[in-house]
N, C-alpha and C positions, 0 to 999 in steps of 0.2 A: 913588728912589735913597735907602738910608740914609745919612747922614750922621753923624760922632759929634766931639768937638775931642782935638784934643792941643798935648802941650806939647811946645819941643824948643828945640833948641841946639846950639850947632857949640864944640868945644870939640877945639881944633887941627886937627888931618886929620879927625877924628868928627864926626857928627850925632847927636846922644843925643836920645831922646825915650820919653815915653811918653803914654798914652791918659788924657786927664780921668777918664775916669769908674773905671781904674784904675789909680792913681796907685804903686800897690807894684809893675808890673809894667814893667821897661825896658828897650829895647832899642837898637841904634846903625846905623849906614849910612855908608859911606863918602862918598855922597851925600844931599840931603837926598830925592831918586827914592828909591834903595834905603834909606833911612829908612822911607819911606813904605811903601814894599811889607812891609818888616818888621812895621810896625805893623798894617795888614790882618792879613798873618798870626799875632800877636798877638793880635789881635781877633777873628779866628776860633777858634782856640784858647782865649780865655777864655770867647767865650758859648757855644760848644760844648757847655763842661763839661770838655772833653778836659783842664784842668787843676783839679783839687781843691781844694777850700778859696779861693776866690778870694774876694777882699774888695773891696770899692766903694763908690764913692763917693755921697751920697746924700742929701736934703734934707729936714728936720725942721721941720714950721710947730710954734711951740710958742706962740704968742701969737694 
């Protein structure tokens, strides 16, 4: 099973979140379930491809 993290937050009646690894891309759910499904599908859609130009998040050993 893949796994990936997200961020999130309830912010009144909303669940705002998005995916660590793509931090420009966000979405909401009226629960934090339909949060969650949201973000799959979000997730499918950015490794996909099926969205252009995606930018990510990513780690730089410089020393």
């Amino acid at each position: 099973m893949e796994t990936t993290k997200f961020i999130y937050w309830q912010d009144e009646n909303m669940w705002i979140g998005y995916l660590e690894e793509y931090p420009d891309y966000m979405t909401q759910g009226e629960t934090l379930d339909e949060l969650k499904e949201n973000l799959k599908d979000l997730f499918k859609d950015l490794a996909s491809g099926a969205i252009p130009c995606v930018r990510k998040v990513a780690e730089l050993e410089v020393a």
